[in-house]
C-alpha positions in Angstrom: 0.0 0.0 0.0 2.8 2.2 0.8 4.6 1.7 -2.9 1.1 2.3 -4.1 0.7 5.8 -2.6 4.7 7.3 -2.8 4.0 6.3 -6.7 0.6 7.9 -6.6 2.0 11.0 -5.5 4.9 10.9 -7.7 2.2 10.5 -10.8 0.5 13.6 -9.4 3.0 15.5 -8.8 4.6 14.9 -12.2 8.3 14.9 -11.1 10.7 14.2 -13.3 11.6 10.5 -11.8 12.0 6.9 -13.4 9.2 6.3 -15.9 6.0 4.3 -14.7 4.7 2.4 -17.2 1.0 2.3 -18.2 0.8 -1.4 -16.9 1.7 -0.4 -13.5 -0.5 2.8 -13.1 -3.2 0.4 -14.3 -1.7 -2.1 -10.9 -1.4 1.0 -8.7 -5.5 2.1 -10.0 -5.9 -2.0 -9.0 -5.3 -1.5 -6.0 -6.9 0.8 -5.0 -9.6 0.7 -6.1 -9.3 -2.9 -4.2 -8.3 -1.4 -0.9 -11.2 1.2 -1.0 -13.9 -2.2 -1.4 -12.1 -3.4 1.4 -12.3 -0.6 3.6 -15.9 -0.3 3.2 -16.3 -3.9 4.1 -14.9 -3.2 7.3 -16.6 -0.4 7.8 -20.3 -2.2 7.6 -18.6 -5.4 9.7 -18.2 -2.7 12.2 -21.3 -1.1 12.0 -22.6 -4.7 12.6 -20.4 -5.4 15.5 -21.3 -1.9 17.1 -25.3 -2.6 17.1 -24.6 -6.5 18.3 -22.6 -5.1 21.1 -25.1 -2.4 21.7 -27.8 -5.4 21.8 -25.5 -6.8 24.5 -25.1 -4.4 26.8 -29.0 -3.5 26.5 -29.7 -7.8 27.7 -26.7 -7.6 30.2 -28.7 -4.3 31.8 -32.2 -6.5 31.9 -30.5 -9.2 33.7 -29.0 -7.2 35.9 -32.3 -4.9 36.9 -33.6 -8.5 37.3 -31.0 -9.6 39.6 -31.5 -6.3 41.6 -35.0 -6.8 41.8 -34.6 -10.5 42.8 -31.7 -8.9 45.6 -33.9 -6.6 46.8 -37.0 -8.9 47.2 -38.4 -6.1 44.9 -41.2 -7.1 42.2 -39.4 -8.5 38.8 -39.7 -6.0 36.1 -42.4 -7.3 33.7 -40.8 -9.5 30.9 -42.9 -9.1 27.4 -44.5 -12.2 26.1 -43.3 -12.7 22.5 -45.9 -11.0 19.9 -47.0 -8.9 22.6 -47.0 -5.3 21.7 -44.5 -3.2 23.9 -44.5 0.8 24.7 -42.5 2.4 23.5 -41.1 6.2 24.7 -42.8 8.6 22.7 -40.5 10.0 19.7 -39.7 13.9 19.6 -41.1 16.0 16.9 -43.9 12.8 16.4 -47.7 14.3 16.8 -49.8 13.6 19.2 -49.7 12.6 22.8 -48.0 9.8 23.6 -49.8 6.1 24.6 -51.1 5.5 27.9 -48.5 3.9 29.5 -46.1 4.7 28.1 -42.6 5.6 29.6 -41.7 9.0 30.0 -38.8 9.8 27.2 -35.6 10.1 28.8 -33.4 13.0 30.1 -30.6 13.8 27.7 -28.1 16.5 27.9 -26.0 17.7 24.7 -22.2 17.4 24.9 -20.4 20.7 24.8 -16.9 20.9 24.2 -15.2 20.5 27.3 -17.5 18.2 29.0 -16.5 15.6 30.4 -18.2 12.5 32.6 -17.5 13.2 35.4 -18.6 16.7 35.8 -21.8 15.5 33.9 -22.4 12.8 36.5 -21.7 15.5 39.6 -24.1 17.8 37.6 -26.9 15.5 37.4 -26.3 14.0 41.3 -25.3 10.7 39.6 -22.4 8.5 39.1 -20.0 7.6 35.9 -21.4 4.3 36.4 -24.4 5.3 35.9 -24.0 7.2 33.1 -21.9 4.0 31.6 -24.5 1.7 32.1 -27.0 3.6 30.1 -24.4 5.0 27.3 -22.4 1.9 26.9 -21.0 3.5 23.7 -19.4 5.5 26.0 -17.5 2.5 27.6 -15.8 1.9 24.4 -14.1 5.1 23.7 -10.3 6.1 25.0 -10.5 7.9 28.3 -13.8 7.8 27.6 -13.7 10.8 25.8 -16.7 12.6 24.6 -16.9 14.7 21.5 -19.0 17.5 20.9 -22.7 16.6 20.0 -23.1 13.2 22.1 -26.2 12.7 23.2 -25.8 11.2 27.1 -29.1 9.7 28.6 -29.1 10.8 32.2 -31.0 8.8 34.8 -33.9 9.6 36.1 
């Protein structure tokens, strides 16, 4: 891949260096054009990955409010039988009110730049545990940085 780009740029540049033939700008077009399929394989296998790992942490949290409940001699949150119609938090912007029954949309809070967890958690009388176990994206980032934009569901 290396070769492939220091001739690219020497083709663009058009500097006066050993001849490349027309055989081996049609390898260097080749591979790329090879490497780009391949990077945007591994960007849907990753997209995959993300949502089954989202799916993950979204059951792990069920069994653990489960085990909680079971702890605490608390009632067991009500499991949905399959087929049976489930409410879901109303959507923003969608007309209406929402369902009776229906759970209360969550708190959010917009990341600004400079944020960070922590002060988010102290801000909202919470913990970064907390705010891991319901933005388990967050888990997954270095330092668990956040970047301008992120939407972090607070508890309740």
């Amino acid at each position: 891949m290396r070769r492939s780009l220091i001739l690219m740029a020497i083709l663009a540049l058009g500097t006066a260096c050993s001849p490349v033939s027309e055989e081996e700008v049609d390898q260097l077009k080749s591979e790329t054009e090879g490497l780009a399929f391949e990077l945007g394989r591994l960007r849907q296998e990753s997209e995959i990955l993300d949502r089954a790992l989202t799916n993950v942490y979204r059951e792990k949290d069920r069994v653990l409010d489960r085990l909680n409940a079971l702890e605490s001699g608390a009632a067991l949150p009500a499991e949905p039988e399959a087929g049976e119609a489930v409410a879901l938090a109303p959507i923003e912007g969608a007309e209406g009110p929402a369902p009776e029954g229906a759970p209360a949309a969550p708190r959010t809070r917009v990341a600004q730049r400079g944020d960070t967890l922590s002060q988010i958690a102290k801000d909202n009388n919470t913990t970064l545990q907390a705010l891991l176990r319901l933005n388990p994206y967050l888990a997954r980032r270095p330092d668990l940085m956040l970047m301008e934009e992120d939407v972090i569901v607070l508890p309740d």
